[in-house]
py3Dmol code that shows the C-alpha trace and the ligand (Angstrom):
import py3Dmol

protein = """\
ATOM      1  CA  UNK A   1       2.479  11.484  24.806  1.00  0.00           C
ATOM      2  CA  UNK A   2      -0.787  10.337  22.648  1.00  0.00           C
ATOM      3  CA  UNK A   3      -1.978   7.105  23.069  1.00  0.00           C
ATOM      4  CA  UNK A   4      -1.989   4.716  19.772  1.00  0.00           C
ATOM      5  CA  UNK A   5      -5.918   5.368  20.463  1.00  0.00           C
ATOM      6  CA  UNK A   6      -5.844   8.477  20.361  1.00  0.00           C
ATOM      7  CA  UNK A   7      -3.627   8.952  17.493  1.00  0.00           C
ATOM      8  CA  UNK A   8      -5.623   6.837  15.695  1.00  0.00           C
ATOM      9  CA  UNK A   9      -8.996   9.029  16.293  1.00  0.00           C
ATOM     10  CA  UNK A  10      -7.160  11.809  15.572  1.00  0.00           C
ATOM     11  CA  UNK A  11      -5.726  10.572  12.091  1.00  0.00           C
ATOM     12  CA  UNK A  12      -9.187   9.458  11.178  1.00  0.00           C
ATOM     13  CA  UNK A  13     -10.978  12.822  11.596  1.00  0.00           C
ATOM     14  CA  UNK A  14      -8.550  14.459   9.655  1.00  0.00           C
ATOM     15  CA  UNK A  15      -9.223  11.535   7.288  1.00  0.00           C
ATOM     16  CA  UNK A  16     -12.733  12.563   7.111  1.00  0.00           C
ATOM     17  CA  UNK A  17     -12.010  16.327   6.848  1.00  0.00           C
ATOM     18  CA  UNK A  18      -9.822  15.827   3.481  1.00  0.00           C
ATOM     19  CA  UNK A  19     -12.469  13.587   1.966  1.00  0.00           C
ATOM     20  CA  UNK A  20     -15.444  16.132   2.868  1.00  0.00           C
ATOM     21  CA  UNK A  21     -12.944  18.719   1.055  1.00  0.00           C
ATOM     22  CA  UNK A  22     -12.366  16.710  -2.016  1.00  0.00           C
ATOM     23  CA  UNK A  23     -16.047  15.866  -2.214  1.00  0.00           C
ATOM     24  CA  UNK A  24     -15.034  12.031  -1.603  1.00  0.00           C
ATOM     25  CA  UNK A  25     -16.758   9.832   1.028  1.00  0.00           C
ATOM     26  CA  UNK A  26     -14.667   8.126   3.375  1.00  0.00           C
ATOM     27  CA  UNK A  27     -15.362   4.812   2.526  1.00  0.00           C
ATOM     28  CA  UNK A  28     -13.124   5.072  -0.708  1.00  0.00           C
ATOM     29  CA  UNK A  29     -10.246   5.531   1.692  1.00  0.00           C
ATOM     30  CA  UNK A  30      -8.662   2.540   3.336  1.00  0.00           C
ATOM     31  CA  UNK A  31      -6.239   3.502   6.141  1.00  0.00           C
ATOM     32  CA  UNK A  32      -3.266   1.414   6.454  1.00  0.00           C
ATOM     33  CA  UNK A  33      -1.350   1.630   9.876  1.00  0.00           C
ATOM     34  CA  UNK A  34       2.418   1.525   8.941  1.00  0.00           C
ATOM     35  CA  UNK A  35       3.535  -0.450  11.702  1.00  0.00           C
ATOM     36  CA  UNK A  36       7.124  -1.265  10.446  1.00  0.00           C
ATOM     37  CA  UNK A  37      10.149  -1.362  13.421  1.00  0.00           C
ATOM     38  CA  UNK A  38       6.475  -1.263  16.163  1.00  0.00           C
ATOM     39  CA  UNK A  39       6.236  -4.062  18.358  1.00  0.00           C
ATOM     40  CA  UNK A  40       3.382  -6.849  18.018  1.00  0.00           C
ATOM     41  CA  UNK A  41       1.600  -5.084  21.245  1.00  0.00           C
ATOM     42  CA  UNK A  42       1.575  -1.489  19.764  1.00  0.00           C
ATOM     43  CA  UNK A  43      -0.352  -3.755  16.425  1.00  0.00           C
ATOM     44  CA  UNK A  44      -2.412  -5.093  19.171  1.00  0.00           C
ATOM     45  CA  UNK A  45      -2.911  -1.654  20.505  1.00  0.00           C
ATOM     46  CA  UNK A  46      -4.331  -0.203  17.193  1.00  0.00           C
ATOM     47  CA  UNK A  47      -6.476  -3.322  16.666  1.00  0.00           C
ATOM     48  CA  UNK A  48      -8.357  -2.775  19.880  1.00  0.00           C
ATOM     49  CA  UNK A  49      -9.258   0.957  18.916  1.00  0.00           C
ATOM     50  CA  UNK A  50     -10.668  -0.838  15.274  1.00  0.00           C
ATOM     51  CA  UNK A  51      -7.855  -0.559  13.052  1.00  0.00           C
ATOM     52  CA  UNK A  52      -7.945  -3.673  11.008  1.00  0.00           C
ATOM     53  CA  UNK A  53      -5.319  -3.189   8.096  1.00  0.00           C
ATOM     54  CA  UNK A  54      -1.797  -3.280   8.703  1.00  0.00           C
ATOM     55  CA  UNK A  55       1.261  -2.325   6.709  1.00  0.00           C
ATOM     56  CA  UNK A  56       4.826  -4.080   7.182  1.00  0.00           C
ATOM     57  CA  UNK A  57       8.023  -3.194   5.162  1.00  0.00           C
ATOM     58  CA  UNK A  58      10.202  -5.981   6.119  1.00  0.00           C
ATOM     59  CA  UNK A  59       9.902  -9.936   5.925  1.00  0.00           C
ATOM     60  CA  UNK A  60      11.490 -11.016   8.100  1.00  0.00           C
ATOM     61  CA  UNK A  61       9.965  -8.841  10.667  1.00  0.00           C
ATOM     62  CA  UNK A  62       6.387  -9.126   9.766  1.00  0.00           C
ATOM     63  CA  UNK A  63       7.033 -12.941   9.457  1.00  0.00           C
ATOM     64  CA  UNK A  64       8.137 -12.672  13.156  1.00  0.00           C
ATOM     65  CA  UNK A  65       5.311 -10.116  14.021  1.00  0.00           C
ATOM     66  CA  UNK A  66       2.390 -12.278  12.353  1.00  0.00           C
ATOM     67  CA  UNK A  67       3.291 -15.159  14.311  1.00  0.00           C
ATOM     68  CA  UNK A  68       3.662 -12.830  18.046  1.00  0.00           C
ATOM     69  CA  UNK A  69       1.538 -14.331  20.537  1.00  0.00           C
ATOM     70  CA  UNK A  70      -0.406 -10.772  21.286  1.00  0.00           C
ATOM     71  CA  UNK A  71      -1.385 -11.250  17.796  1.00  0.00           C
ATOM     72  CA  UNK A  72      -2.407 -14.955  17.551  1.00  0.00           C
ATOM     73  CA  UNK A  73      -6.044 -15.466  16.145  1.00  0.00           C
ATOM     74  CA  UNK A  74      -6.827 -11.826  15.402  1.00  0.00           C
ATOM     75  CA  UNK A  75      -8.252 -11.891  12.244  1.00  0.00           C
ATOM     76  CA  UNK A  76      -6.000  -8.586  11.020  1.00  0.00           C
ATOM     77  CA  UNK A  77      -5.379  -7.781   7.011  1.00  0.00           C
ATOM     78  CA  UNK A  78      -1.154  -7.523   6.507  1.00  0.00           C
ATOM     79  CA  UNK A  79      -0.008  -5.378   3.505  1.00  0.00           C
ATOM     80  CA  UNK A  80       3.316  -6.109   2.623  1.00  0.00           C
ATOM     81  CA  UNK A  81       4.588  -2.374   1.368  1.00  0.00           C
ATOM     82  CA  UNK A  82       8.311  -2.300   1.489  1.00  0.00           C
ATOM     83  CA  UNK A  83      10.846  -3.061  -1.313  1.00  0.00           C
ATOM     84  CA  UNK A  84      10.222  -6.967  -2.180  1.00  0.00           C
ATOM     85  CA  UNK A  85      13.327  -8.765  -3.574  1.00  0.00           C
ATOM     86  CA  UNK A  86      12.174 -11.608  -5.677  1.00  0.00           C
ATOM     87  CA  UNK A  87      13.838 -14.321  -3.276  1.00  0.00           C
ATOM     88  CA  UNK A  88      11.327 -13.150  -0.485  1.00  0.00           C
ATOM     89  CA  UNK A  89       8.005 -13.706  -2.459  1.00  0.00           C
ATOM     90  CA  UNK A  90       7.586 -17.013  -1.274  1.00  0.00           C
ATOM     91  CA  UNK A  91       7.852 -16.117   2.252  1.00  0.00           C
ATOM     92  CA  UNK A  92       4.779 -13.952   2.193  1.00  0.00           C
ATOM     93  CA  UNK A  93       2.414 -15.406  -0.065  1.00  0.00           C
ATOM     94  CA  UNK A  94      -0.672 -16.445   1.653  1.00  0.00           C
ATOM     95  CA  UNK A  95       0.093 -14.520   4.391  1.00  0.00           C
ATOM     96  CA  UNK A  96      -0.370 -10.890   2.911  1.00  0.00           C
ATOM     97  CA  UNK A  97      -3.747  -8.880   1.905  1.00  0.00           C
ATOM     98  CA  UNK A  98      -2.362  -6.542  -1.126  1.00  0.00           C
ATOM     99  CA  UNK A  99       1.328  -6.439  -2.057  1.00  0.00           C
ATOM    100  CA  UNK A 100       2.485  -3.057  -2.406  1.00  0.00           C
ATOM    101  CA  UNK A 101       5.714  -2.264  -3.406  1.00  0.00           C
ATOM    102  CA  UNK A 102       6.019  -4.328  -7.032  1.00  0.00           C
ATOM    103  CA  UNK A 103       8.443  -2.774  -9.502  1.00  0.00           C
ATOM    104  CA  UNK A 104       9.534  -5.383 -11.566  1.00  0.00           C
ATOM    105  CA  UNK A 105       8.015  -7.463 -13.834  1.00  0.00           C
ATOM    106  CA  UNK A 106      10.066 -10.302 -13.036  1.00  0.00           C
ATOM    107  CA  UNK A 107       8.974 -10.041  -9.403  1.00  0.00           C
ATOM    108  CA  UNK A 108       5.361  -9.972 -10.469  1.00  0.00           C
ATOM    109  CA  UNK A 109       5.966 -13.954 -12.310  1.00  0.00           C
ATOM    110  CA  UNK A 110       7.474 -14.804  -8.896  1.00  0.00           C
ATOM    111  CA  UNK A 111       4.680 -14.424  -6.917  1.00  0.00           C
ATOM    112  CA  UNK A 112       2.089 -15.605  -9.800  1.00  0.00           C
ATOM    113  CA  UNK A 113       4.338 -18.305  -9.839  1.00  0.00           C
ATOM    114  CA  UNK A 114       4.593 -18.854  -5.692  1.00  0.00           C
ATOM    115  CA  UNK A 115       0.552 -18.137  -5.502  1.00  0.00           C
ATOM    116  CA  UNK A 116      -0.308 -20.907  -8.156  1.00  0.00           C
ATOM    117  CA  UNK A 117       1.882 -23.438  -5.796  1.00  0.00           C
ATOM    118  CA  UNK A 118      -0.526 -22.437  -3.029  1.00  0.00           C
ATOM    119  CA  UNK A 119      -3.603 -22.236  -5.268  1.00  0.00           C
ATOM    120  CA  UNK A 120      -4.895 -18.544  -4.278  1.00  0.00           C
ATOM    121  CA  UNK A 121      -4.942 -15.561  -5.935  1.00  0.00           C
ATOM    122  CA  UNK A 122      -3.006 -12.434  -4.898  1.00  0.00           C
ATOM    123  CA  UNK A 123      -3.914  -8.853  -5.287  1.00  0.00           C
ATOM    124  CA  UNK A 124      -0.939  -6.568  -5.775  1.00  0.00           C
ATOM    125  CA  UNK A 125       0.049  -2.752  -7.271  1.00  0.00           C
ATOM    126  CA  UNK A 126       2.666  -1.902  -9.186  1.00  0.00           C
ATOM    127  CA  UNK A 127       5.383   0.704  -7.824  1.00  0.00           C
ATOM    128  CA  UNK A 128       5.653   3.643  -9.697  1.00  0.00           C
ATOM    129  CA  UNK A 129       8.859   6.249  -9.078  1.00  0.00           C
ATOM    130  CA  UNK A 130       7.025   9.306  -9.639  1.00  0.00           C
ATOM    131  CA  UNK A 131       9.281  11.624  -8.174  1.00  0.00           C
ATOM    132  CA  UNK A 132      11.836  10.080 -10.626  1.00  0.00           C
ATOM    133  CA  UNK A 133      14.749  10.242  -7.531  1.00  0.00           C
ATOM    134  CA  UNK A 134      17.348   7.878  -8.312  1.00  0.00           C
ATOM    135  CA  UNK A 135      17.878   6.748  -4.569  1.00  0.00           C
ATOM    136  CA  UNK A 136      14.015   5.570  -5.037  1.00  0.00           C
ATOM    137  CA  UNK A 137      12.428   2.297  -5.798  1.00  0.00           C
ATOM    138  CA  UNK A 138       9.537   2.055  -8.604  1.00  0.00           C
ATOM    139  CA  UNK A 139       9.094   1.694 -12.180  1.00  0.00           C
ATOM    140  CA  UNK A 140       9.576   4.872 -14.123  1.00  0.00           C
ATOM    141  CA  UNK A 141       6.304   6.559 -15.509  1.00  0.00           C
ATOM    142  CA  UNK A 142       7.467   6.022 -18.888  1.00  0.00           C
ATOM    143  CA  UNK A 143       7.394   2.146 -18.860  1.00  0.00           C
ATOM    144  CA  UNK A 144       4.732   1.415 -17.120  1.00  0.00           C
ATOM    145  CA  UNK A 145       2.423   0.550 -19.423  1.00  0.00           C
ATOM    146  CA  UNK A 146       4.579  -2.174 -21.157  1.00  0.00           C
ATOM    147  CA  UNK A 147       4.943  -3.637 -17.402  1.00  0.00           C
ATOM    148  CA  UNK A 148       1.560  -3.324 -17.135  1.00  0.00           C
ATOM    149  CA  UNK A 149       0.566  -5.284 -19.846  1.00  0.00           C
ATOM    150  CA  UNK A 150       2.639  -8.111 -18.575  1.00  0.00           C
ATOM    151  CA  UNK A 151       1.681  -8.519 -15.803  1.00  0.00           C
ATOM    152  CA  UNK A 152      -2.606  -8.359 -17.198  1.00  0.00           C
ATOM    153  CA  UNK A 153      -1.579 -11.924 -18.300  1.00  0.00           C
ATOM    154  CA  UNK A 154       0.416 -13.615 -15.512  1.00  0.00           C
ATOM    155  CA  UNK A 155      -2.314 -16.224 -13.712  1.00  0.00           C
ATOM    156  CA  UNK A 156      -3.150 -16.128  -9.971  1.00  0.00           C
ATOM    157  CA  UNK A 157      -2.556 -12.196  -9.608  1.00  0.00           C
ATOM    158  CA  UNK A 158      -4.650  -9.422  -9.922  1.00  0.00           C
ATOM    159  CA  UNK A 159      -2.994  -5.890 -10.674  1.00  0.00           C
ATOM    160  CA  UNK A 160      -5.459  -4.267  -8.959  1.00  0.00           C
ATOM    161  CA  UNK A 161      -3.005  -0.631  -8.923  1.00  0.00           C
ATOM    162  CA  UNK A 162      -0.526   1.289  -8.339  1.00  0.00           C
ATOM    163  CA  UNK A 163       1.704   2.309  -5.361  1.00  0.00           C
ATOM    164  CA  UNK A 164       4.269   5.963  -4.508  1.00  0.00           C
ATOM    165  CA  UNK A 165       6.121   7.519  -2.363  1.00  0.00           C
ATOM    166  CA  UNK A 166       6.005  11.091  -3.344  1.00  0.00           C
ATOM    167  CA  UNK A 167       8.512  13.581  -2.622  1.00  0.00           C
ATOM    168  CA  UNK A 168       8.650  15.423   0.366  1.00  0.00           C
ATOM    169  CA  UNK A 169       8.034  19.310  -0.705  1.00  0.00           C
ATOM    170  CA  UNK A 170       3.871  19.101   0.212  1.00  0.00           C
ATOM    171  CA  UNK A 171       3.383  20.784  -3.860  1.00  0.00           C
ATOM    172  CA  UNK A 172       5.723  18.322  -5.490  1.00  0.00           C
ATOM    173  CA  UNK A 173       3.707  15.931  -3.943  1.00  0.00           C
ATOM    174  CA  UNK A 174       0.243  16.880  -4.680  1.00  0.00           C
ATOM    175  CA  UNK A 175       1.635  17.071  -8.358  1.00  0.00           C
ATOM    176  CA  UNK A 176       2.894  13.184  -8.209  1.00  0.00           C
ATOM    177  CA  UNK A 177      -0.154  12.034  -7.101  1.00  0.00           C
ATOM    178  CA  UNK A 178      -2.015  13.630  -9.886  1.00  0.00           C
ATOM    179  CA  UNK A 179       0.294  12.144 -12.308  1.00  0.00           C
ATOM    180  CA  UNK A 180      -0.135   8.481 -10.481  1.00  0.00           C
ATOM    181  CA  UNK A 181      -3.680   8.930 -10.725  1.00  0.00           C
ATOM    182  CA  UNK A 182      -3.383   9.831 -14.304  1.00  0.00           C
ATOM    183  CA  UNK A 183      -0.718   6.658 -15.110  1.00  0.00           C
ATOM    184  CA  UNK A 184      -4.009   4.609 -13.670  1.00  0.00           C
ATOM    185  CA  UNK A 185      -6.452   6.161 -16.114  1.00  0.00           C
ATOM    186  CA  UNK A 186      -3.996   5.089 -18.718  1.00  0.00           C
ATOM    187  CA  UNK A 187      -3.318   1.700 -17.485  1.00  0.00           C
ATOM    188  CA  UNK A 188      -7.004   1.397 -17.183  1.00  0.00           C
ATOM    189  CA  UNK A 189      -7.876   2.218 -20.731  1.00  0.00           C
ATOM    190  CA  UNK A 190      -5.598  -0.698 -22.116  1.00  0.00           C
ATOM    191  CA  UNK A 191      -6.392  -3.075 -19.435  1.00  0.00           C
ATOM    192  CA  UNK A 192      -8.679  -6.873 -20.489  1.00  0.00           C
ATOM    193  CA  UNK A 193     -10.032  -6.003 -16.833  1.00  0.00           C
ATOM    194  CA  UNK A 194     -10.725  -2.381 -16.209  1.00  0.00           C
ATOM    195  CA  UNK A 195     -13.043  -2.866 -13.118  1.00  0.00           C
ATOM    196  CA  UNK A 196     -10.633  -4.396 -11.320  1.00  0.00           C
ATOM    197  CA  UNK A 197      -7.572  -1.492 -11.676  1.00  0.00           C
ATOM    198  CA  UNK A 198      -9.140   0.839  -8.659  1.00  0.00           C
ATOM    199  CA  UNK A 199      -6.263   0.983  -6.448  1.00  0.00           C
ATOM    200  CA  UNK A 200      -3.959   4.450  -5.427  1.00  0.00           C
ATOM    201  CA  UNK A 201      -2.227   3.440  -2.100  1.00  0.00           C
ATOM    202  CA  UNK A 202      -0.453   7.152  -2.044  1.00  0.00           C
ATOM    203  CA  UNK A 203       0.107   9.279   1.157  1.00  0.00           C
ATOM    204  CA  UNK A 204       1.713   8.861   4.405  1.00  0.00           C
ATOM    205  CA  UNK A 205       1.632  11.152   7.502  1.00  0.00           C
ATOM    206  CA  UNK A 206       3.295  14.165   5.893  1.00  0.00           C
ATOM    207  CA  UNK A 207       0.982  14.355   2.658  1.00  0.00           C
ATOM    208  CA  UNK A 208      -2.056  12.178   3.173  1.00  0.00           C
ATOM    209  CA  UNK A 209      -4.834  15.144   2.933  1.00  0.00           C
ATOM    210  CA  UNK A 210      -2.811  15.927  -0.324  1.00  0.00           C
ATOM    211  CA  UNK A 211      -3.404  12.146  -1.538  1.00  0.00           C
ATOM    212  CA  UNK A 212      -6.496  12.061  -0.601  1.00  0.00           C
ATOM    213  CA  UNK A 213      -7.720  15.536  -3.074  1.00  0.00           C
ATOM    214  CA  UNK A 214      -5.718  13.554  -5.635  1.00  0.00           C
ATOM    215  CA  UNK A 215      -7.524  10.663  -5.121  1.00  0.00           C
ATOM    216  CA  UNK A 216      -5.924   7.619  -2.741  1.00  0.00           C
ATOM    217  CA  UNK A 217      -7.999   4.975  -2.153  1.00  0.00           C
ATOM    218  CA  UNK A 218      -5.242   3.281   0.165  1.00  0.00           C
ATOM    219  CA  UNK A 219      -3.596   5.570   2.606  1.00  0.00           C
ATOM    220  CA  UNK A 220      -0.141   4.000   5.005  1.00  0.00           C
ATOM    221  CA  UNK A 221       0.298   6.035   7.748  1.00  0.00           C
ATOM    222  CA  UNK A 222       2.968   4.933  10.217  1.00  0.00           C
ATOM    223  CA  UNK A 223       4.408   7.839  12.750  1.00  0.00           C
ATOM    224  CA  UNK A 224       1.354   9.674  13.128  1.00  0.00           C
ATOM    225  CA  UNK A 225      -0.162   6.471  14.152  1.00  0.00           C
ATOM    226  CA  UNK A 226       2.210   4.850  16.295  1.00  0.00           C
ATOM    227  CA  UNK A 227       3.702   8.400  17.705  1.00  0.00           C
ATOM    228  CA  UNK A 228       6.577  10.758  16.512  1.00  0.00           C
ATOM    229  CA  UNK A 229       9.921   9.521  16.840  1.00  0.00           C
TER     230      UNK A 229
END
"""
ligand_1 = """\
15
LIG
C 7.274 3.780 6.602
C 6.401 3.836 5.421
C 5.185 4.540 5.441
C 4.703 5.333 6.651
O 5.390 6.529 6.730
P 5.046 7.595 7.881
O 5.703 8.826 7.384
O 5.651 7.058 9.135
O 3.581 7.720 7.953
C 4.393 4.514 4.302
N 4.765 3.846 3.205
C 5.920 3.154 3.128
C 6.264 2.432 1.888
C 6.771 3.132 4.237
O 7.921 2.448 4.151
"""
view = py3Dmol.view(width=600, height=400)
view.addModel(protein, "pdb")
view.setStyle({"model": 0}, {"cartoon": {"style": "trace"}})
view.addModel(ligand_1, "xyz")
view.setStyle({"model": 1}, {"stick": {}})
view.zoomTo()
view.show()
């Protein structure tokens, strides 16, 4: 077996072979290691070969993870990327880079509301269900504008993008990322704020060189990272 080391090289050269194909430099791609159900050392692990962004999927885990002792004082950037219930946002404000996984507005007033109580502002994306499966989480295509425009006026947030997970089929995929990218450029043209709407976190380990010719900026990549399971 791979160490999380090597893994890590590994995923980052084929990082930087997709973005020399797509013409894109590799500084418009932020890799975020997926480290969901992986223990506080593996995290510790990935931060010693560099990796500095992190992605969680569960509060009550990362809540437990960010306070591990291998992980106390590391100064480490947590995405919060997994389904957030509105009755969780308080537990992770101020203690989260980006939230991901957004897909109602109602959610998006919750944490306004919950970062104005702590007097920061948090960056988050929008969740978009692009493969329109009904088992999935995200806003459908066709209403995200309205949401969109909602949430341009709540205080202490930034919308700052939008978030997928694309089907699995490698060609459906490639075709949902194109259409997320396009939703932005829509979203963008409306927006008070345009400058600030730069965000695609799209692609995982099955489809991230597709992502990245369709344009992620934010990449979450758990099992190619922290080994096949
Ligand atoms: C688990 C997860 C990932 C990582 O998936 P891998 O296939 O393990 O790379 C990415 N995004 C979300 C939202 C996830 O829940």
């Amino acid at each position: 077996m791979e160490s999380i080391a090597e893994n890590l090289a590994a995923v980052r050269a084929q990082i930087s072979e997709a973005c020399r194909k797509a013409g894109r430099s590799e500084h418009e791609v932020t890799l975020i290691a997926v480290s969901k159900t992986k223990s506080a050392a593996a995290v510790r692990e990935a931060w010693e070969a560099g990796q500095r962004e992190f992605g969680e999927s569960y509060v009550q885990e990362f809540l437990d993870k960010q306070e591990a002792p291998e992980l106390a004082g590391l100064p480490l950037d947590w995405h919060f990327i997994g389904h957030l219930q509105s009755n969780k946002v308080r537990q992770i404000v101020g203690k989260v880079t980006m939230v991901h996984g957004i897909d109602k507005v109602s959610t998006a007033e919750e944490l306004s509301k919950r970062a104005a109580q702590h007097g920061i502002e948090v960056d988050f994306l929008l969740e978009v269900n692009v493969s329109r499966e009904s088992t999935k989480y995200g806003l459908d295509p066709a209403s995200l504008l309205q949401a969109a425009e909602a949430c341009f006026t709540l205080p202490n947030v930034r919308l700052r993008g939008l978030m997928t997970i694309a089907s699995p089929d490698p060609d459906a995929a490639r075709r949902e990322f194109s259409e997320l990218r396009e939703t932005l450029d829509k979203i963008r043209r409306n927006a008070p704020d345009p400058a600030q709407l730069t965000e695609l976190s799209m692609g995982m380990s099955g489809d991230f060189e597709e992502a990245i010719q369709e344009g992620a900026t934010m990449i979450r990549i758990g099992t190619a990272i922290f080994s096949w399971r």
